[in-house]
VOGU-3710 file (C-alpha; in Angstrom, 3 decimals, decimal comma):
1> xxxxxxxxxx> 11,796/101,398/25,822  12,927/99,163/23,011  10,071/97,913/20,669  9,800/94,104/20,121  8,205/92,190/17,798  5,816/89,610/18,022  7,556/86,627/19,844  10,918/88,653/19,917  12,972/89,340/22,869  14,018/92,258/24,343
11> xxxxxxxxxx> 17,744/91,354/24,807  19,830/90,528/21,855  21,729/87,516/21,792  24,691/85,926/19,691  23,369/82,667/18,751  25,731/80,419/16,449  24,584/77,708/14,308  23,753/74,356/15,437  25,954/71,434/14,113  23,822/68,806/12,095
21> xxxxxxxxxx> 23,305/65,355/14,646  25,569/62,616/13,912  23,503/60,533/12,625  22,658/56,898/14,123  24,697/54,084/13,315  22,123/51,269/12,542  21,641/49,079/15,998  22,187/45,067/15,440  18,840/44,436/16,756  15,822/46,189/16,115
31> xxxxxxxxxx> 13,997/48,967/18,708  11,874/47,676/21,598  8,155/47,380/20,221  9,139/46,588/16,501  8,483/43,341/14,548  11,006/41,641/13,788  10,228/39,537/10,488  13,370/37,196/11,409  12,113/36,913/14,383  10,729/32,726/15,129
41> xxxxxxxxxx> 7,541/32,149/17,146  7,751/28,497/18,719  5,803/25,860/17,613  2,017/26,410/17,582  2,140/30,161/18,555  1,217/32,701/17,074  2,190/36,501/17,432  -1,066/38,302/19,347  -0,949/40,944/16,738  -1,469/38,670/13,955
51> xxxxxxxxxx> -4,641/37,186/15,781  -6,479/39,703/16,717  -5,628/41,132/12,945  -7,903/37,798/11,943  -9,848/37,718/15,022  -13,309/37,097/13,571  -12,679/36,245/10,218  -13,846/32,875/8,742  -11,854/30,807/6,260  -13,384/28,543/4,154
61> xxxxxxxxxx> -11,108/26,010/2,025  -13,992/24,175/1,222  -14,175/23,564/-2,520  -16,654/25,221/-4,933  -19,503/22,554/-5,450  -23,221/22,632/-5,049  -25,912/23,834/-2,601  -26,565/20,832/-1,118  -23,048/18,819/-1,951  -22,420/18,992/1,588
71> xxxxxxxxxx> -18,796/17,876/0,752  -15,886/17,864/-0,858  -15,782/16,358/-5,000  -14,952/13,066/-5,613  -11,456/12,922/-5,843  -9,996/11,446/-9,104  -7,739/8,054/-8,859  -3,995/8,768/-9,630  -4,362/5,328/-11,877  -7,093/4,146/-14,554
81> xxxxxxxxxx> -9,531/1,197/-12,161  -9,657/-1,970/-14,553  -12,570/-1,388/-15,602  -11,287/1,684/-18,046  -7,530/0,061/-17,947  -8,180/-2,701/-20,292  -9,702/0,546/-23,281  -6,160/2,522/-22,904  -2,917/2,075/-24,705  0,509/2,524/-23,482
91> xxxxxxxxxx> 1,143/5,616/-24,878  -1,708/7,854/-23,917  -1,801/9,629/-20,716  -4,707/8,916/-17,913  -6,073/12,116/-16,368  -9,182/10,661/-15,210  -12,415/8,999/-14,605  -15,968/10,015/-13,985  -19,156/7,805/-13,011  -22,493/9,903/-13,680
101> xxxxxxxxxx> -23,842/11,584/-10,844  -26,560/9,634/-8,461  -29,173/11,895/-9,468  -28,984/9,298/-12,454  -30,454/6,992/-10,456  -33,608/8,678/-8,548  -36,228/7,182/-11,323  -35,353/3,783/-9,855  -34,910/4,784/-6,626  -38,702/5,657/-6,805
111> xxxxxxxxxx> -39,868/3,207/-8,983  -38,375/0,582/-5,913  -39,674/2,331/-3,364  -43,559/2,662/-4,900  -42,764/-0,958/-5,215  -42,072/-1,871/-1,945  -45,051/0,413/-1,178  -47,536/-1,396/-3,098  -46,493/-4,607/-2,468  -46,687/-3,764/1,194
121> xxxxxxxxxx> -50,524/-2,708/0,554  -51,945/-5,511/-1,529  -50,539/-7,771/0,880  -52,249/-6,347/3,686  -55,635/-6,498/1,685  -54,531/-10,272/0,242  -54,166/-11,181/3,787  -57,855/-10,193/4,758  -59,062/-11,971/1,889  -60,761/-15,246/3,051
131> xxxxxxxxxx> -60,467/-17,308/-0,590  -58,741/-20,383/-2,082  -56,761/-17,998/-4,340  -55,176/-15,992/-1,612  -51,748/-17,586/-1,455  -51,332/-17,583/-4,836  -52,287/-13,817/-5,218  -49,640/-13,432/-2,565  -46,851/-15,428/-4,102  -47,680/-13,504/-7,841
141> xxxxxxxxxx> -47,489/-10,136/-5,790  -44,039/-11,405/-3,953  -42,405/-12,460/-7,278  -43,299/-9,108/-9,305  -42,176/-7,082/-6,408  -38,625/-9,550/-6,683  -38,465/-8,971/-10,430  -38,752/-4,761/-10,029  -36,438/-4,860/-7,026  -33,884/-7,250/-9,391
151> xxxxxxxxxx> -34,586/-4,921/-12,090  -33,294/-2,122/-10,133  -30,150/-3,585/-8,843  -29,198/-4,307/-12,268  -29,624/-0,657/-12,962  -27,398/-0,104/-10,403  -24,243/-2,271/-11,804  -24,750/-0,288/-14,710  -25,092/2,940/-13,470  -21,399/1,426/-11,466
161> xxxxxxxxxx> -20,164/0,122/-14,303  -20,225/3,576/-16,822  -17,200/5,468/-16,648  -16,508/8,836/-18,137  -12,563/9,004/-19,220  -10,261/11,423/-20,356  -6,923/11,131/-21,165  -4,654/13,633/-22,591  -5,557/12,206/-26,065  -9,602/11,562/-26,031
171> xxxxxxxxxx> -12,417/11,181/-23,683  -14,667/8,071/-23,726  -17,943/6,760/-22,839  -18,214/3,507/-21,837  -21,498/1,690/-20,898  -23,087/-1,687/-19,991  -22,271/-4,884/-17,972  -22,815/-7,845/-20,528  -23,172/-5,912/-23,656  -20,395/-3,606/-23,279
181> xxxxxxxxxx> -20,348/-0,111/-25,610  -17,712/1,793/-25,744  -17,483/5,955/-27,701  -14,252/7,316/-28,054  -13,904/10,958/-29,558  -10,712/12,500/-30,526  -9,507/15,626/-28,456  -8,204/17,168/-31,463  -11,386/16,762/-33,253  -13,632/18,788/-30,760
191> xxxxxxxxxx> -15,082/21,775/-32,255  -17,295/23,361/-29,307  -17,884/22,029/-26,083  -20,500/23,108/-23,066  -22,438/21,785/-20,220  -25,824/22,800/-19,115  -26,836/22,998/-15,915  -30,766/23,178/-14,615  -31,651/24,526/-10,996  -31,611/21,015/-9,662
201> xxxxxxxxxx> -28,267/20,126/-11,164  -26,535/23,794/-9,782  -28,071/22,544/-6,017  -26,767/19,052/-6,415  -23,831/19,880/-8,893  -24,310/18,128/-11,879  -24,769/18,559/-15,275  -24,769/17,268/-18,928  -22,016/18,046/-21,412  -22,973/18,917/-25,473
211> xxxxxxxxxx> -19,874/17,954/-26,995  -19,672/18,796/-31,170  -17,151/17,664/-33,437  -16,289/18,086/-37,311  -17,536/14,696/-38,294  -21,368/13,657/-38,828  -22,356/10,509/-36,097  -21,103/11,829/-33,113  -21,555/8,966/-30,569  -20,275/11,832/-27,850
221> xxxxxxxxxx> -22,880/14,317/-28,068  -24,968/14,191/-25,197  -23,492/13,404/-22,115  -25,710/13,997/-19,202  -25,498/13,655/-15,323  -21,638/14,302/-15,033  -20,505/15,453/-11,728  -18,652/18,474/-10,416  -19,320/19,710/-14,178  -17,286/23,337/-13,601
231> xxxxxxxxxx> -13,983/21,498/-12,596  -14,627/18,800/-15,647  -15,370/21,462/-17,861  -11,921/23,363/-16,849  -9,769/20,401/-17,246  -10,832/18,928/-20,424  -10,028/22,983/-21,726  -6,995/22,968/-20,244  -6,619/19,405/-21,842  -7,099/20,953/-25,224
241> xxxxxxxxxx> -5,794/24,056/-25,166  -3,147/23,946/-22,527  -1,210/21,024/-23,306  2,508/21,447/-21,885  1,183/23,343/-18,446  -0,508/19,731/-17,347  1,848/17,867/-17,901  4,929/19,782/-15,975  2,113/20,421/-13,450  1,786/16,736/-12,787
251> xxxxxxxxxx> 5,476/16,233/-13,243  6,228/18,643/-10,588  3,440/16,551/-8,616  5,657/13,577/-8,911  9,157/15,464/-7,898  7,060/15,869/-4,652  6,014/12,959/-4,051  9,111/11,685/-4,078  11,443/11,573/-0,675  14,278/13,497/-0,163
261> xxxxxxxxxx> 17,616/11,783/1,503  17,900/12,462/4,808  21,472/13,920/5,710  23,230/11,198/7,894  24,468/12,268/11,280  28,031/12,957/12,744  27,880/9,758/14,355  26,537/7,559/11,549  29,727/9,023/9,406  31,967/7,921/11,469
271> xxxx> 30,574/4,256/12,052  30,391/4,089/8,563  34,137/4,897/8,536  35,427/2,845/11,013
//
């Protein structure tokens, strides 16, 4: 009896070496089952692995703002409104402009309201008074709650009127509707520049800029209820520092904006050329 080893056979065999495959000549399309990233979905489709890859994520292209923004920032004009127009020369470039946050007005929002309020009351009490003097207690109590009310639309136009401005030279402060003041601080001349924000101005996203420069009066200091303070904060830095990359950026705004010429058609050709 011949003796095998493990997994050997009993009867021996010529066996001649196998001849390498020819290898695969590279088919014109790819295998059944494979992605194909030339491949073109139609319009509005989607390929099913691709959605169930997402399937249950969320995007959200909101913008970064505050708790209770609830929307998007105010988006800044492409051109200077006239109220800023008529404080810029020809030379200096508009980035900009910034009214103060609403939150500048709640103190007269509630001083307008207790009015109404009050007014309300004393003339429910004036009416139950039986005396001589009641109508004119009424009418003194009608005109002082006129006077508060016209005091707080005037606050109003001026809260409309401010504007914050940069350009790519300096920012500026302007203020008031009859007397008109106007602070202007070089952007070269800025030494150290922050904002502050307390817990109600992160919820309603606002804050107050602390702007210091190498001369002594600073009329630019203190700058308080800006909006969307973050994004203001990056582009006046960028402003400063970063020159050159704002302006191609907007340049390459404007290439966009502009149209490209449609190709005319076969037939349009040869109209033109007969």
């Amino acid at each position: 009896m011949t003796d095998t080893g493990a997994g050997g056979s009993a009867d021996k065999k010529d066996t001649e070496p196998l001849e390498p495959p020819t290898p695969r000549a590279p088919a014109d399309s790819p295998a059944p089952g494979a992605d194909d990233p030339t491949r073109e979905f139609p319009a509005g489709a989607a390929p099913a692995a691709a959605a169930s890859d997402i399937d249950g994520v969320r995007f959200d292209d909101s913008p970064a703002g505050g708790f209770l923004t609830g929307g998007r920032p105010l988006a800044v004009p492409d051109v200077p409104s006239p109220i800023s127009a008529r404080y810029l020369f020809p030379t200096e470039k508009y980035r900009g402009e910034w009214r103060r946050h609403w939150v500048h007005l709640m103190p007269w929002y509630i001083v307008g309201t207790l009015a109404t309020f009050i007014m309300g009351f004393a003339s429910g009490l004036l009416m139950k008074w039986d005396s001589p003097s009641r109508d004119t207690g009424l009418t003194i109590t009608i005109i002082a709650w006129l006077l508060i009310l016209g005091f707080v639309g005037w606050k109003l136009l001026d809260w409309y009127m401010d504007r914050f401005i940069l350009t790519n030279k300096r920012i500026m402060l302007i203020q008031g509707v009859i007397t008109r003041s106007v602070a202007m601080m070089p952007l070269g001349r800025v030494t150290d520049m922050k904002y502050a924000q307390t817990p109600m101005g992160r919820m309603l996203n606002y804050g107050e800029f602390i702007i210091e420069s190498a001369g002594q009066d600073q009329a630019l200091r203190n700058v308080p209820h800006l909006p969307n303070p973050n994004e203001l904060y990056l582009q006046m830095c960028e402003e400063m520092y970063e020159p050159e990359a704002v302006d191609e950026r907007e340049a390459e705004e404007e290439e966009d904006l502009i149209p490209e010429e449609m190709p005319q058609s076969k037939d349009a050709r040869v109209g033109g050329d007969a």
